[in-house]
C-alpha angles and dihedrals in degrees: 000000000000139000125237115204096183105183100197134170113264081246089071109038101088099049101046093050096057084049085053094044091055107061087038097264106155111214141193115205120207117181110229142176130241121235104210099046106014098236135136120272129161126240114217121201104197126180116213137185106233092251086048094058096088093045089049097045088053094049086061090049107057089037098055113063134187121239145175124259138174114219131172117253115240117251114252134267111269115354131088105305087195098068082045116111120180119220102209112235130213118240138180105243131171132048121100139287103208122180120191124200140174121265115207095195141351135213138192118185 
């Protein structure tokens, strides 16, 4: 057995749980924050069978895309942060970060 820790965007989420849902995937939500940009993402804590781990895994795939988005640069450390204008940049955001580990025993009470 394994355990899938999917950290997706919000805009995802939805999505990729009725995806989930669908081919009997049980899955805990946990609402989380991202580091880089300090938005909110979901955490999924998802419990596999060892022969499950590829299907779900595409299922993530397919459901999380990647997509464009402008941010604002953050001023600068030390200086005047009044004469400071930001130029606002373009990054790749989206997909999964999906993490699977092994699970030594399970319980369900």
């Amino acid at each position: 057995m394994k355990l899938l820790l999917a950290v997706v965007q919000d805009k995802d989420v939805n999505r990729l749980t009725d995806a989930l849902s669908e081919e009997n995937f049980q899955t805990t939500k946990l609402s989380s924050t991202g580091g880089f940009l300090r938005e909110g993402n979901t955490t999924l804590i998802i419990g596999v069978d060892d022969d499950r781990v590829d299907p779900a895994l595409d299922i993530i795939r397919k459901n999380c895309s990647h997509r464009e988005q402008m941010v604002a640069p953050i001023s600068p450390m030390g200086g005047n942060a009044d004469s400071y204008i930001p130029k606002p940049v373009k990054i790749e955001v989206g997909g999964a970060t999906v993490f699977v580990l092994p699970v030594d025993a399970f319980y369900q009470f």
